[in-house]
C-alpha positions as CSV (number, residue, x, y, z in Angstrom):
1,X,-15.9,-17.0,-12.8
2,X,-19.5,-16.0,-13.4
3,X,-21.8,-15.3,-11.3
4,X,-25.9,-16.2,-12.0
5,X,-28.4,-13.5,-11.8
6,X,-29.6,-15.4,-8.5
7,X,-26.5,-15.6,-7.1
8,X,-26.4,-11.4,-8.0
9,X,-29.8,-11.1,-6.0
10,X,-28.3,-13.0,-3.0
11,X,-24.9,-10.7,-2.7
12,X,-27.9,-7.3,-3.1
13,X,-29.4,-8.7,-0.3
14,X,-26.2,-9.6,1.8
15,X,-24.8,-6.4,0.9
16,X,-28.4,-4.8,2.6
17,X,-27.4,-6.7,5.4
18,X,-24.0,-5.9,6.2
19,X,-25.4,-2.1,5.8
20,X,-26.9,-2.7,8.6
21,X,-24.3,-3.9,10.7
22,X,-23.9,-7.5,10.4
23,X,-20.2,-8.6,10.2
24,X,-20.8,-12.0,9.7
25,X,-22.4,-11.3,6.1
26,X,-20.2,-8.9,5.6
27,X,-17.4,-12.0,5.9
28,X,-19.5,-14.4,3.5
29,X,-19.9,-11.5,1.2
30,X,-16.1,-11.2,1.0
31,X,-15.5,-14.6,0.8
32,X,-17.9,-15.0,-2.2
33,X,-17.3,-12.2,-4.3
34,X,-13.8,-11.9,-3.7
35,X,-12.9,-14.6,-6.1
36,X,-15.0,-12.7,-8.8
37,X,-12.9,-9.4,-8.1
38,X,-9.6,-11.4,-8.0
39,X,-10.1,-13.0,-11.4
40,X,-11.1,-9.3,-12.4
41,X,-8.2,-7.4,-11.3
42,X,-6.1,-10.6,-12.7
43,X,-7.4,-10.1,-16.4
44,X,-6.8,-6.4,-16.3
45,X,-3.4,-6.4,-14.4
46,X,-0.6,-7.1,-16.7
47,X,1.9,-7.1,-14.3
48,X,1.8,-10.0,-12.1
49,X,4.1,-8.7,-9.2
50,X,0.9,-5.9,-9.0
51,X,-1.9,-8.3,-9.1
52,X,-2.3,-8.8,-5.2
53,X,-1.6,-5.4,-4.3
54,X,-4.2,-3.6,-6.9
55,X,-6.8,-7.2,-5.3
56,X,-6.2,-5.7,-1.8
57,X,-7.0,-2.1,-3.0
58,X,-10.3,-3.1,-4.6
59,X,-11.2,-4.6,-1.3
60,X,-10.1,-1.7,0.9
61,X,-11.8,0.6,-1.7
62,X,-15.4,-2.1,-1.4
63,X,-15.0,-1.9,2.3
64,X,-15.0,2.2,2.5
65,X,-18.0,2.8,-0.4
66,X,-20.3,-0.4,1.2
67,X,-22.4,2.5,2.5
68,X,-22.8,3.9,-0.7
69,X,-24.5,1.0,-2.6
70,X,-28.1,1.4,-3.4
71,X,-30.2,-1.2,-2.1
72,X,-32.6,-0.7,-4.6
73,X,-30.3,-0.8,-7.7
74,X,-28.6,-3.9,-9.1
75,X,-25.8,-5.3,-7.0
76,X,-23.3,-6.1,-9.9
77,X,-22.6,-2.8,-11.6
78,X,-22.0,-1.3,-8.6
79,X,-19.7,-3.7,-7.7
80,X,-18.0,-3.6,-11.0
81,X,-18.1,0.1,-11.4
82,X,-15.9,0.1,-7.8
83,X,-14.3,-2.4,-9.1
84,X,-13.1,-0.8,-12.2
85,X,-12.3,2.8,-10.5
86,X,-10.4,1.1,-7.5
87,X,-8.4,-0.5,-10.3
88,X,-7.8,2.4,-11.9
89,X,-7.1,4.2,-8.9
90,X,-4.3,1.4,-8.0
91,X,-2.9,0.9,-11.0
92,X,-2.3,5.0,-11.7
93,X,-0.6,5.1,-8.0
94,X,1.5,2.2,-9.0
95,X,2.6,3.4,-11.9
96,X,3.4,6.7,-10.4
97,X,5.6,5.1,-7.8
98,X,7.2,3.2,-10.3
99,X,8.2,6.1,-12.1
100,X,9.5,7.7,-8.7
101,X,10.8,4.4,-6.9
102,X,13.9,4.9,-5.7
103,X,16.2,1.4,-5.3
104,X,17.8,2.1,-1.7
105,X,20.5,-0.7,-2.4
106,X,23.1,1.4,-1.2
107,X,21.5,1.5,2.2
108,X,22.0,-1.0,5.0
109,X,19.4,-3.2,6.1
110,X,19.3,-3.9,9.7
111,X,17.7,-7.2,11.4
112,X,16.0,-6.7,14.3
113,X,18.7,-7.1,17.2
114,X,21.7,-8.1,14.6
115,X,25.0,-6.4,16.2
116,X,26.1,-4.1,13.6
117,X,28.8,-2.2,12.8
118,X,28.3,1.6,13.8
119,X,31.2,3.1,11.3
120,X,28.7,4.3,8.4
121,X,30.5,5.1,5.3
122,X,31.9,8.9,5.3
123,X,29.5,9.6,2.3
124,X,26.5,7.8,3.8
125,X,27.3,9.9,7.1
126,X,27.4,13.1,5.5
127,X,24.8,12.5,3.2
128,X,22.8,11.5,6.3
129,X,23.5,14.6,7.7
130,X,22.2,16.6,4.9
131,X,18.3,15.2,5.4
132,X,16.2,17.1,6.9
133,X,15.5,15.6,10.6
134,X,11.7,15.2,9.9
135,X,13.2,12.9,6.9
136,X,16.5,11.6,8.7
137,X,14.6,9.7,11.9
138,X,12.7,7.6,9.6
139,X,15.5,6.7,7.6
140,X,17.8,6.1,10.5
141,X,15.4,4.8,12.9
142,X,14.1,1.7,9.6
143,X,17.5,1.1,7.7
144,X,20.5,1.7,10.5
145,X,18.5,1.0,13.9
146,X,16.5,-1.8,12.1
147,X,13.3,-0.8,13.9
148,X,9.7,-1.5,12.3
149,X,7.6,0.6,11.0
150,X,5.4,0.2,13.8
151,X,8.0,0.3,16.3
152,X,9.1,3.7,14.3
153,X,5.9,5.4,14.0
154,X,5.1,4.8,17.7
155,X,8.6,6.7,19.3
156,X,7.8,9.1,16.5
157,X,4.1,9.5,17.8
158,X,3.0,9.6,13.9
159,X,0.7,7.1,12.3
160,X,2.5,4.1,10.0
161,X,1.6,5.5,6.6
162,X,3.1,9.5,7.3
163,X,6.2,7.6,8.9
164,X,6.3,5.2,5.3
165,X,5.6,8.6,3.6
166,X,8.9,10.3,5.3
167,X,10.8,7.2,4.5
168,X,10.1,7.1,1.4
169,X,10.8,11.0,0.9
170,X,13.9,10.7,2.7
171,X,15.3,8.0,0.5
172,X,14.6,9.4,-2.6
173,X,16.7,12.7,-1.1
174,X,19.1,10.7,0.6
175,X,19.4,9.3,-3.6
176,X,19.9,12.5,-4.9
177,X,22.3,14.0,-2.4
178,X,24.4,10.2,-3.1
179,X,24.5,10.7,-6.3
180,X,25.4,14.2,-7.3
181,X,28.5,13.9,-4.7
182,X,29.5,11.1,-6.7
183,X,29.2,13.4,-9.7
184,X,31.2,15.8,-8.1
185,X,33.7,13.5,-7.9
C-alpha cells in the first residue's frame, strides 16, 4: 500500500487534530494508516505467529508518542521512524522471551468452574512449595484455581501485567526446581 503525498498532508493534519483532543480523528487516523503499518510490520516480520503482536505494539507505541509529532514537520517519517523503532523494540522483546519461554506443559490447566481433582502430583506439590509466595499465588491462583488474570490481579490488589510478570517468573522457577529433581533422580 502507498500512500500519495496528499493523502500524507491529510494524516499531518488529522494527526494536528487529534493533538488537540479529537477522538474521532484520532479513530479515522487509525483506521487509515493502520493498513500502511500492517503491511509494514508484515514485510519486516519473518515470523508470522509475531506479525499481529509486533502490529498491536506499533499501535500502542503511535498512541503514546502522538504528542510528540511535530506539526510542522512531514507526517510520514515520523510515522515511519515510530514505526521502525516500535518494531525494533517488539521484535528484540520477542526474541528475548523466546529465548527465555518456558513451555509450562507439565502444569494443569484449569477451566473456569471445571471440578478438578485436588491430589497434585507429590513432585508438582513440593515443587509448589519451593516458590516463593509472591511467585506461588500467581501460579496457583492461574493454573490450579483456573482464575483469570484479571480475576487474579484483583484478589492480589496488583495490576495485570506485574501479576503476568510473577507468573511468568514463577514458571520458569517452578521449571527449574521440576527439572533438576528429576536429575536427581
Amino acid at each position: 500500500m502507498k500512500a500519495s503525498p496528499s493523502q500524507w498532508q491529510s494524516w499531518a493534519q488529522m494527526m494536528k487534530r487529534v493533538q488537540e483532543g479529537d477522538e474521532e480523528t484520532y479513530r479515522t487516523l487509525l483506521n487509515e494508516v493502520g493498513p500502511l503499518l500492517y503491511s509494514y510490520v508484515r514485510r519486516r516480520v519473518f515470523n508470522k505467529s509475531l506479525v499481529d503482536d509486533v502490529y498491536q505494539e506499533v499501535l500502542f507505541t503511535l498512541h503514546r508518542a502522538r504528542h510528540s509529532y511535530m506539526t510542522d514537520r512531514p507526517f510520514a517519517p515520523w510515522l515511519f521512524t515510530l514505526a521502525h523503532n516500535a518494531f525494533l523494540d517488539a521484535i528484540g522483546k520477542n526474541r528475548k522471551f523466546a529465548e527465555r519461554e518456558v513451555p509450562v506443559e507439565f502444569l494443569p490447566e484449569a477451566a473456569p468452574g471445571e471440578e478438578r481433582d485436588d491430589s497434585l502430583g507429590d513432585e508438582l506439590q513440593k515443587a509448589l512449595t519451593k516458590l516463593p509466595e509472591s511467585l506461588r499465588r500467581p501460579v496457583t491462583m492461574m493454573k490450579i484455581e483456573g482464575l483469570t488474570v484479571e480475576e487474579s490481579a484483583k484478589q492480589l490488589g496488583i495490576s495485570e501485567t506485574a501479576l503476568k510478570v510473577r507468573a511468568h517468573r514463577g514458571y520458569a522457577r517452578l521449571k527449574k526446581i521440576l527439572l533438576e529433581s528429576r536429575e536427581k533422580k
